[in-house]
C-alpha positions as CSV (number, residue, x, y, z in Angstrom):
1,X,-35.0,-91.6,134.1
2,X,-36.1,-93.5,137.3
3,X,-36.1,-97.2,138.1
4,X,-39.2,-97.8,139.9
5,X,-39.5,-100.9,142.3
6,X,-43.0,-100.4,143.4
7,X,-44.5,-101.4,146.4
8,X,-47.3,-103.8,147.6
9,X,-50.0,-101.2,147.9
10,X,-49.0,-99.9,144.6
11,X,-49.3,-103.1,142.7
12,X,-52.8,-103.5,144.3
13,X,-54.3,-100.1,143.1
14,X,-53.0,-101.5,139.5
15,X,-54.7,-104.6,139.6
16,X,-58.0,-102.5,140.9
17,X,-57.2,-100.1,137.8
18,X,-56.5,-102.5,135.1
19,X,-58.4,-102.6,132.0
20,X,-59.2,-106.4,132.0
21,X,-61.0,-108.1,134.4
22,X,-58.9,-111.2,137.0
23,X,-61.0,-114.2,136.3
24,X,-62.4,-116.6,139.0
25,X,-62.5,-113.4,141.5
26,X,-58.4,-113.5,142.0
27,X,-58.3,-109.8,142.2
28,X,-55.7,-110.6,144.9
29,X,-51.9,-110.0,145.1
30,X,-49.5,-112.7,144.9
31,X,-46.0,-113.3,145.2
32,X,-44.1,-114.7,141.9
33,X,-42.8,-117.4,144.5
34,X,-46.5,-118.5,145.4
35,X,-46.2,-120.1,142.0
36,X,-43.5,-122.3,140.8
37,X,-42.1,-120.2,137.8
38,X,-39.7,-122.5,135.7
39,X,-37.5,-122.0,132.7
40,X,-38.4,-120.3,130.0
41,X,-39.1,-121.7,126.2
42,X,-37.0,-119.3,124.1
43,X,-40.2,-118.7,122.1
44,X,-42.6,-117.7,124.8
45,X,-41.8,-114.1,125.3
46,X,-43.3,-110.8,125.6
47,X,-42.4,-109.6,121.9
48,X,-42.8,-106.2,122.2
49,X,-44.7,-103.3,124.3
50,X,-46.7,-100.0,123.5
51,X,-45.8,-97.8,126.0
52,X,-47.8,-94.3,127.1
53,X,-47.2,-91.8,130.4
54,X,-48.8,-93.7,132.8
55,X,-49.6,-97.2,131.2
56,X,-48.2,-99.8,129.3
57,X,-49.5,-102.3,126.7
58,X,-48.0,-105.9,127.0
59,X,-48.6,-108.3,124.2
60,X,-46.6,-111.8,123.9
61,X,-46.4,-114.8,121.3
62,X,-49.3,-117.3,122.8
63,X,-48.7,-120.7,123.6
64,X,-51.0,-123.4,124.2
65,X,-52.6,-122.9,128.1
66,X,-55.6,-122.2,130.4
67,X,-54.5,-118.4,130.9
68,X,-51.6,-116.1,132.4
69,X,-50.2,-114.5,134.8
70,X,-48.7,-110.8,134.2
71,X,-46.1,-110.3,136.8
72,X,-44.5,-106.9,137.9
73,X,-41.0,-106.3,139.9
74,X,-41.6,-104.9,143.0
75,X,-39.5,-104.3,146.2
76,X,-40.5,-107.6,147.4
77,X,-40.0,-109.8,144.7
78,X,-42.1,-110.2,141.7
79,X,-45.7,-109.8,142.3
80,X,-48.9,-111.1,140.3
81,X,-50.9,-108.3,138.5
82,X,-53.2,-110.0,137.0
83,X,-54.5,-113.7,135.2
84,X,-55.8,-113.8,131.9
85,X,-57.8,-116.3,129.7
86,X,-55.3,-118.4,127.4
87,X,-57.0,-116.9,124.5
88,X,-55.5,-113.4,125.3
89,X,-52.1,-112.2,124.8
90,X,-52.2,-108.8,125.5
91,X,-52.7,-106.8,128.7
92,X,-52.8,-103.0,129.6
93,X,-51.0,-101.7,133.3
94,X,-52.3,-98.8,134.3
95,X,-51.2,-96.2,137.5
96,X,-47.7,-96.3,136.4
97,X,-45.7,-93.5,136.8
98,X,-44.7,-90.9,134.2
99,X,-40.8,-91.7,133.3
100,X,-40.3,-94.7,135.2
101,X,-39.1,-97.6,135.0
102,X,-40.9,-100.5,135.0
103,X,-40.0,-104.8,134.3
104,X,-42.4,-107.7,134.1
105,X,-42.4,-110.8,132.9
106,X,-45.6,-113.3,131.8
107,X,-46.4,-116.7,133.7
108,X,-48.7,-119.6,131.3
109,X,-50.3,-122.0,133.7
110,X,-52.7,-124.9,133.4
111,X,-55.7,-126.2,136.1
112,X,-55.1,-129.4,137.6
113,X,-57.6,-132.1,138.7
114,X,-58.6,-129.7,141.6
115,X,-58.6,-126.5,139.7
116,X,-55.3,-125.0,140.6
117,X,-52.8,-123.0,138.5
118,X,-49.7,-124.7,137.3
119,X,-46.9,-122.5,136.3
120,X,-45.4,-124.3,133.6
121,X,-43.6,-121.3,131.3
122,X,-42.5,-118.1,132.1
123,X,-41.2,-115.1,129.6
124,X,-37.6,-113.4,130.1
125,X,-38.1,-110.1,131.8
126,X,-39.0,-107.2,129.7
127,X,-38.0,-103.5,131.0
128,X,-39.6,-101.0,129.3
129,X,-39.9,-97.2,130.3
130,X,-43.1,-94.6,130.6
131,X,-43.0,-91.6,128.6
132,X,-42.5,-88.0,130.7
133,X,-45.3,-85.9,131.4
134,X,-46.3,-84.0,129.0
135,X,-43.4,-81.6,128.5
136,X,-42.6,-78.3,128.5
137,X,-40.8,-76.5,125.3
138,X,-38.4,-73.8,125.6
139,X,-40.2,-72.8,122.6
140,X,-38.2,-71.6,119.0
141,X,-35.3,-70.9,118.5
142,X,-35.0,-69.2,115.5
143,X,-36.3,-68.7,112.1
144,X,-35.7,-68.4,108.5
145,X,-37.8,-65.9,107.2
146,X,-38.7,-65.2,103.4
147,X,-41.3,-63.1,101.5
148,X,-44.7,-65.5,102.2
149,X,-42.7,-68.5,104.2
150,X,-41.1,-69.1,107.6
151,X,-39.0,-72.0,108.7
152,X,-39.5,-72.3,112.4
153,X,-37.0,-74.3,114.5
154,X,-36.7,-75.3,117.9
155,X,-35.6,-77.7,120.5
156,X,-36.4,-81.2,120.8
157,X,-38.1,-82.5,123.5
158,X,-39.2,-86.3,124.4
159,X,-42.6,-86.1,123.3
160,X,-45.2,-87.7,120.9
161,X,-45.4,-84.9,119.2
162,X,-45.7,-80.9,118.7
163,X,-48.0,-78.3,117.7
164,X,-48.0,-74.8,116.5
165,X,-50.0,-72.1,117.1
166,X,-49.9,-68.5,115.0
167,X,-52.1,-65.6,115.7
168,X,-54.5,-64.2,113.5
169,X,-55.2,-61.1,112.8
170,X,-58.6,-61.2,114.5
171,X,-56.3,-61.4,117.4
172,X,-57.1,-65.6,118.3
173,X,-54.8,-68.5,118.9
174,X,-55.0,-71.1,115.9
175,X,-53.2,-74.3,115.1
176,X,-51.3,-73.8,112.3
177,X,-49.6,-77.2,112.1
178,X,-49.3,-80.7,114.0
179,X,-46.7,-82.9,113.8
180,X,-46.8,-86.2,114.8
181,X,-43.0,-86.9,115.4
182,X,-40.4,-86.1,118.4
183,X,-38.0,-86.0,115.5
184,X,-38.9,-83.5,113.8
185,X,-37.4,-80.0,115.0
186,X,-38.2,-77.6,112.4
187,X,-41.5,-76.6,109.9
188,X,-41.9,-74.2,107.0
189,X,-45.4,-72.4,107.1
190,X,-46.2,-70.9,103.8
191,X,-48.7,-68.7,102.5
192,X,-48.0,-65.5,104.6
193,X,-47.8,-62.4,103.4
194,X,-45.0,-60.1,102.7
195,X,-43.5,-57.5,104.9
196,X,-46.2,-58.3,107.6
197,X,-45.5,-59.4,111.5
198,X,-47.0,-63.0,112.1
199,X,-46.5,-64.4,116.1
200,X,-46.2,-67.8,117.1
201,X,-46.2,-70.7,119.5
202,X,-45.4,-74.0,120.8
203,X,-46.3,-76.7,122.8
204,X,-45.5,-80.2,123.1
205,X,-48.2,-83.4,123.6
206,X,-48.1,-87.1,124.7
207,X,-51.0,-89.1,124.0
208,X,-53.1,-90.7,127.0
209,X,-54.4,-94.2,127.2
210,X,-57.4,-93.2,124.7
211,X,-55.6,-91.9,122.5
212,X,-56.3,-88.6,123.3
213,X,-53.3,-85.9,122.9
214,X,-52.0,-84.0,126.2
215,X,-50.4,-81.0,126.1
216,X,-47.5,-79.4,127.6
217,X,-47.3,-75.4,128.8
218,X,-47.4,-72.7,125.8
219,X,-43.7,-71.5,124.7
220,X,-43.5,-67.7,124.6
221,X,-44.3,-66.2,122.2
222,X,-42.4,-65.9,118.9
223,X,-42.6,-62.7,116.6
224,X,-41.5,-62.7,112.6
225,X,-41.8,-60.5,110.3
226,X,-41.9,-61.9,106.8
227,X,-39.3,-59.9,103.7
228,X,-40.5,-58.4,100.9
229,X,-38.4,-60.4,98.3
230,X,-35.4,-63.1,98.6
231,X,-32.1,-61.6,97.8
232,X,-28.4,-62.9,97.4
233,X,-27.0,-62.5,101.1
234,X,-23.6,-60.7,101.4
235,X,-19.7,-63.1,101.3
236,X,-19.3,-64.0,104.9
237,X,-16.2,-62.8,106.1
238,X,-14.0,-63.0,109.2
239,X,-14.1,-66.7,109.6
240,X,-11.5,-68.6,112.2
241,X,-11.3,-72.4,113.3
242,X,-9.8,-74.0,116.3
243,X,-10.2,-78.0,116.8
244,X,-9.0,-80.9,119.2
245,X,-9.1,-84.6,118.1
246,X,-13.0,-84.9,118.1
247,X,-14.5,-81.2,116.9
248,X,-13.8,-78.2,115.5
249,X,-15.1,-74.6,116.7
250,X,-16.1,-71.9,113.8
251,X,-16.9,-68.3,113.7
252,X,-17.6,-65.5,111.6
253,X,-18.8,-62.1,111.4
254,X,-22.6,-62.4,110.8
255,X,-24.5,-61.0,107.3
256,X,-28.1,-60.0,106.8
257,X,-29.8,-63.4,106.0
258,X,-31.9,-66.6,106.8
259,X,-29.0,-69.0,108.1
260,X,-25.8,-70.3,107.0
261,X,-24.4,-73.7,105.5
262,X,-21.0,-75.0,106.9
263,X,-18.9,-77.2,104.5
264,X,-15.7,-79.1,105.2
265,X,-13.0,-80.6,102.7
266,X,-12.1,-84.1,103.3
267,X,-10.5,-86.5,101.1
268,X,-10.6,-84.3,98.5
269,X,-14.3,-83.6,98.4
270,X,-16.4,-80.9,100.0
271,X,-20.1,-81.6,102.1
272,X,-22.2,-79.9,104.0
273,X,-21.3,-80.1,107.1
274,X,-24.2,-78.6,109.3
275,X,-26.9,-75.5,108.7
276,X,-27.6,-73.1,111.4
277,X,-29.5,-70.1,111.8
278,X,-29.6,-67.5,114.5
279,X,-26.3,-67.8,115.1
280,X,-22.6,-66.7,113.4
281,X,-20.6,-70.0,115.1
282,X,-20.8,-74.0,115.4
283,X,-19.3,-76.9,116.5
284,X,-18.3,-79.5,114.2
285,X,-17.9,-83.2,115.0
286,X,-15.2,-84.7,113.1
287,X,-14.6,-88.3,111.9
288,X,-12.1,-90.6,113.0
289,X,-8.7,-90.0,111.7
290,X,-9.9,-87.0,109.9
291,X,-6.3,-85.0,109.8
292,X,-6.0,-81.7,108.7
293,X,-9.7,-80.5,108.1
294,X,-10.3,-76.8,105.9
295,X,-13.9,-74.9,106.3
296,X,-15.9,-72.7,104.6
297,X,-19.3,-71.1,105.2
298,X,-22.2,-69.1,103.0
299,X,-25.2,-67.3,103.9
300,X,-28.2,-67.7,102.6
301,X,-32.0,-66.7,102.5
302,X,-35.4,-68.4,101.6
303,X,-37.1,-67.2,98.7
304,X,-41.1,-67.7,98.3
305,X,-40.9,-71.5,97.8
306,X,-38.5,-71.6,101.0
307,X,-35.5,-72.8,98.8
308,X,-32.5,-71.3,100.2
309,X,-30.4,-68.3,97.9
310,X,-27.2,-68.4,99.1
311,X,-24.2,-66.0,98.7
312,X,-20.3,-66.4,98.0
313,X,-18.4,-68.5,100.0
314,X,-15.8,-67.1,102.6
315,X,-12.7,-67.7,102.6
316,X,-11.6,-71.0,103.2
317,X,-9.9,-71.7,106.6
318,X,-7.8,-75.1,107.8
319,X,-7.5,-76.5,111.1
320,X,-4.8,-79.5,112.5
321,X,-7.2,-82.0,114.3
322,X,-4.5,-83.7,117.1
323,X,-5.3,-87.3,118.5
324,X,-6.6,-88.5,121.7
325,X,-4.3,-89.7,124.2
326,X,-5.4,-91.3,127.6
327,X,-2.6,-92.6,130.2
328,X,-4.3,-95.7,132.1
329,X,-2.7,-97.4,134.9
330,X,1.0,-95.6,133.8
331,X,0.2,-96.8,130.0
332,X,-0.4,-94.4,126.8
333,X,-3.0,-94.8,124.7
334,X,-2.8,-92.8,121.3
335,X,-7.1,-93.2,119.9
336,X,-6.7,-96.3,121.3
337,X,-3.8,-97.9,120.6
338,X,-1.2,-98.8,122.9
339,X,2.1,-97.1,122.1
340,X,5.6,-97.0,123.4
341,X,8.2,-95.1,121.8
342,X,10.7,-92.2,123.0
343,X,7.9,-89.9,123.9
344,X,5.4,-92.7,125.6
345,X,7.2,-95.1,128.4
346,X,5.6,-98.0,129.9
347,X,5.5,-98.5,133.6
348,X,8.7,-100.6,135.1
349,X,5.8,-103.4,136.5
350,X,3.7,-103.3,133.0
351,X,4.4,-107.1,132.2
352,X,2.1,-109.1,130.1
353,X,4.2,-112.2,130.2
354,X,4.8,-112.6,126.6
355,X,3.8,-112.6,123.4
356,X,0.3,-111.6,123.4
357,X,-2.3,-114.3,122.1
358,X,-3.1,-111.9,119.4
359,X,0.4,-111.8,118.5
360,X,0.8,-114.9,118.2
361,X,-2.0,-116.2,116.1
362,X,-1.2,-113.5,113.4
363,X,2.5,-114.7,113.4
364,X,1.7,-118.5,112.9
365,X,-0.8,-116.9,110.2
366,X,1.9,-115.1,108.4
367,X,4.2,-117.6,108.7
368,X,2.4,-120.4,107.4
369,X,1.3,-117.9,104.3
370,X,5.1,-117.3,103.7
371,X,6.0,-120.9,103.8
372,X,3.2,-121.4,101.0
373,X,5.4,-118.7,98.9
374,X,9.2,-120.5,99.9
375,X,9.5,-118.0,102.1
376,X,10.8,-119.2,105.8
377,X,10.1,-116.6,108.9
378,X,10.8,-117.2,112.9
379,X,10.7,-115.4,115.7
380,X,13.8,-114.3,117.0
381,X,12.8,-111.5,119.6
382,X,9.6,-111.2,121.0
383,X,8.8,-110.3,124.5
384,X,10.9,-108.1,126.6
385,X,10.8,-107.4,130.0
386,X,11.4,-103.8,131.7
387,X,14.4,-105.6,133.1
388,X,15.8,-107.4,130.3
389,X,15.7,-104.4,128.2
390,X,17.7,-102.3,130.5
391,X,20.6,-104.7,130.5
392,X,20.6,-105.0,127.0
393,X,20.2,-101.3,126.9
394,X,23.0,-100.8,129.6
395,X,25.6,-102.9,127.2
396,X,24.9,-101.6,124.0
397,X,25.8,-97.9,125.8
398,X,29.1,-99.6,127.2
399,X,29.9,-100.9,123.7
400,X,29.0,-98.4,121.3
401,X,28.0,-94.8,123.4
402,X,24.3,-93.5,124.7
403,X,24.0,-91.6,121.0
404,X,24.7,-94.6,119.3
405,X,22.6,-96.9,121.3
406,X,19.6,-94.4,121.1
407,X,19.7,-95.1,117.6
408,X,19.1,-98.8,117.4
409,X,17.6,-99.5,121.1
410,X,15.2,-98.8,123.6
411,X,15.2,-97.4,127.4
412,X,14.1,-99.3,129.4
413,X,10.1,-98.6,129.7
414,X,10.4,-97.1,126.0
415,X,10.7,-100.2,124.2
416,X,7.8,-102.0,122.5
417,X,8.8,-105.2,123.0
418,X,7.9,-104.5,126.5
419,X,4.1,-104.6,124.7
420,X,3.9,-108.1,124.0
421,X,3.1,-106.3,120.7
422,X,6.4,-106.4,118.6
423,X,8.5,-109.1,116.7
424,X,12.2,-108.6,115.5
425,X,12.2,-111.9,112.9
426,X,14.8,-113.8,111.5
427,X,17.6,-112.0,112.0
428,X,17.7,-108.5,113.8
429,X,20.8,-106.9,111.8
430,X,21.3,-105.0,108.6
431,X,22.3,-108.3,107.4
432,X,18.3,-108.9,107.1
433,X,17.6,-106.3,104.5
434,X,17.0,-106.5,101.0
435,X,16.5,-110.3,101.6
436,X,13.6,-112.5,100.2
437,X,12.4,-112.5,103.6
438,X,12.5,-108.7,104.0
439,X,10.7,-107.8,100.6
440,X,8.0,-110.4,101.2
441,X,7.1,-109.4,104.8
442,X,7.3,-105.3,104.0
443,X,4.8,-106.3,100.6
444,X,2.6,-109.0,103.1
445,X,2.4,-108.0,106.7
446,X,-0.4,-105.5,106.6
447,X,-2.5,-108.7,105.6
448,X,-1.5,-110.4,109.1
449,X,-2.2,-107.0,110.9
450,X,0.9,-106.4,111.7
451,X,3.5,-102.8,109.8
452,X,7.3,-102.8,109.2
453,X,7.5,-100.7,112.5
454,X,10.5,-98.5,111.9
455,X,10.7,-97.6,108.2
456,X,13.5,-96.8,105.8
457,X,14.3,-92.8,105.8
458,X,12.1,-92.5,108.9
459,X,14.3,-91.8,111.5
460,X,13.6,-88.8,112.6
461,X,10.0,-89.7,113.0
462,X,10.2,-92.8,115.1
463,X,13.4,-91.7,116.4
464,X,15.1,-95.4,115.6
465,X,16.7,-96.5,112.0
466,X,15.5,-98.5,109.5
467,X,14.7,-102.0,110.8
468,X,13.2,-104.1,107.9
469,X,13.4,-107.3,110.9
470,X,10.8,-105.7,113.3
471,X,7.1,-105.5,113.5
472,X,4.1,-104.5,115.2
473,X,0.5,-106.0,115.4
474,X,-1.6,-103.7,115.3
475,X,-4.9,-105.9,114.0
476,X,-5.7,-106.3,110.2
477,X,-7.9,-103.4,110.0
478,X,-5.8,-100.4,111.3
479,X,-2.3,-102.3,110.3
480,X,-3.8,-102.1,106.2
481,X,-4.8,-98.3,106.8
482,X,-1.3,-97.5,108.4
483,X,0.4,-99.1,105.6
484,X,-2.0,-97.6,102.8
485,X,-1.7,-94.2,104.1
486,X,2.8,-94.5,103.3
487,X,3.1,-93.1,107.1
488,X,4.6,-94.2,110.1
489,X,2.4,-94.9,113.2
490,X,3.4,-91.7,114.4
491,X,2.4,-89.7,111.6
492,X,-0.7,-91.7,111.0
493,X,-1.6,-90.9,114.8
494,X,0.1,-87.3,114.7
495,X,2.4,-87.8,117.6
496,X,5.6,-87.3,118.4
497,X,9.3,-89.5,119.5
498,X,11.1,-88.0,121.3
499,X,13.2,-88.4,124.5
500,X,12.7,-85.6,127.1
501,X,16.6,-85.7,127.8
């Protein structure tokens, strides 16, 4: 798409062009600073805008005034278009280019005592953009084919619409069908007759300022040949998945038939996921957090109605969908989520200076709730520097041994404290659990948005042991899945903790 900034010669030919007439003979360009444009009423705008190949309609709410001014962007500035009685509140640009880019904006004025115009409101700008010449279509792509229907597909294009063409058997073109949509991508023509060759074509159309429809170059041409009667297509077989975080890849070995339907299992429920035909593999987008994903796929042909006869379903194949994990500026993000743990450090210099705001708020939140319930909570770690934790790291390693410490601690860069994400409250030591406090905040956190981060019987997921005393904030939303779903954070995002030595 191009931005076009037009110049002054341009904006002349328009005003020449235009479909109303400039009254009082000021068929002359201005520029927008000729005319004092002030601030803008919120309701005096140009509401909406019908918009062709080379023109554009402008219509706006009306206000009381002598007439307006219809102003266009160009290199120079704004420039003056046209003027219009205050009765009108509509005007048509013409000459604009096909794909373009084009803004304006609308000036009411009054006369004064010695009939000059007085700018006295002026519209927001209003970008809108021309349509493309009228396209070319690559033409169809494939077919389902039945004993006295077809189901033609193909591409879309940006368009006002499409039409087909099928050859008779006279040997002349003929429409066979105009759709009036962009959307639309596929059409069923019935009424043909069995075991008999039928050709078509395609061309796409924008309409012109009159209405009139223009058309695009002819696809090449498409050749059929209807069945004699539907029949139950063969099992597919051979089938084989692959996926990352956002899709998954199918195959299989192709059957004798119209198309295929594509269905995936999720939450314990299979849907169709997508119907091709013409070809034996797809991709699949998959939904957030989707986990392990299984497939299946089943042919199937028209019959004379053009509803679809399928066969058996293959076998049903499973894929392991992994999560998306961007490093930005020496931090991990796991879909999104900033983690530290023993796989994913944080940079010696990453320091937010605290307890984010976040944090915060969701703490006093929580804690005022508990107080309501008897229940009394405090902070009694929050932040951590990079430095900080690596002396407190250092002499738990003197004291106790590096296995030991690795248990219970952080490196330095691997804790999450470092964050400005992660409370330890009340009272970091075993003495904490199975207290009031700890079976009120494992039951309420999630409501705060924050998850008991290092759960019981879960060290050898998040690598550290049971800490009832330490949370995360993770927001409300995600922190009530995590703790829903009965997984850790690193199961829920299908990562790892590990350190590398």
């Amino acid at each position: 798409m191009k931005r076009k900034i037009i110049s002054a010669s341009v904006a002349l030919a328009m005003i020449l062009s235009a479909s109303i007439i400039l009254p009082h003979s000021e068929n002359v360009l201005y520029a927008a600073s000729v005319e004092t444009i002030q601030e803008t009423a919120p309701e005096f705008k140009i509401r909406n805008a019908s918009c062709g190949r080379v023109s554009a309609n402008l219509f706006w709410n009306g206000i009381p005034c002598d007439g307006y001014n219809v102003y266009i962007m160009t290199s120079g500035g704004y420039f003056r278009l046209a003027s219009v009685n205050g009765n009108v509140n509509a005007y048509t640009v013409k000459n604009l280019a096909p794909s373009t880019e084009y803004t304006f904006k609308i000036s009411a004025f009054r006369y004064d005592g010695e009939g000059r115009k007085i700018s006295f409101e002026t519209s927001p700008d209003y970008t809108l953009t021309t349509k493309e010449a009228p396209p070319s279509n690559e033409g169809f792509t494939s077919a389902e084919i039945s004993k006295n229907v077809v189901r033609l597909h193909w591409k879309k294009v940006r368009c006002d619409g499409y039409r087909i063409y099928m050859l008779g058997s006279s040997g002349t073109w003929r429409s066979a069908k105009t759709v009036e949509s962009e959307d639309i991508n596929s059409y069923l023509i019935r009424g043909l007759e069995p075991l008999t060759t039928y050709t078509f074509r395609l061309r796409a159309f924008n309409y012109d300022n009159n209405g009139r429809r223009n058309f695009g170059k002819y696809s090449e041409d498409y050749v059929v040949t209807t069945k004699t009667a539907a029949v139950r297509p063969e099992t597919v077989s051979g089938i084989s998945a692959t996926a990352d975080s956002g899709s998954a890849a199918l195959s299989w070995n192709g059957v004798k038939c119209d198309g295929y339907e594509v269905y995936m299992l999720q939450c314990g429920s299979w849907s169709l996921a997508k119907s091709i035909s013409g070809k034996t593999s797809c991709v699949i987008n998959l939904p957030d957090n989707s986990g392990d994903l299984s497939f299946k796929v089943r042919a199937y042909n028209l019959n004379e109605k053009g509803d679809r006869i399928a066969g058996g379903y293959s076998k049903t194949v499973s894929v392991k969908t992994g999560p998306v994990i961007e490093v930005r500026n020496g931090i991990t993000y796991v879909d999104g989520i900033l983690i530290a743990n023993k796989t994913y450090s944080l940079p010696e210099g990453y320091a937010p200076g605290g307890l984010t705001a976040e944090t915060v708020s969701a703490f006093r939140e929580m804690q005022n709730a508990a107080s309501k319930d008897g229940i009394s909570l405090w902070i009694v770690s929050g932040y951590r520097s990079y430095g900080y934790q690596s002396t407190l790291y250092s002499n738990y390693v003197w004291r106790d041994g590096k296995a030991a410490a690795d248990r219970y601690s952080a490196r330095p860069g691997h804790s999450e404290h470092q964050t400005g994400l992660a409370i330890d409250v009340n009272n970091a030591s075993s003495s904490f659990n199975n207290t009031a406090e700890a079976k009120w905040l494992a039951a309420h956190c999630d409501e705060y948005g924050f998850i008991i981060r290092y759960p019981d019987g879960k060290e050898s997921v998040t690598g550290f042991k049971y800490e009832p005393w330490h949370v995360r904030y993770l927001g409300k939303d995600l922190a009530k899945k995590v703790t829903d779903s009965g997984l850790t954070l690193e199961e829920y995002l299908g990562i790892d903790s590990v350190y590398k030595k």
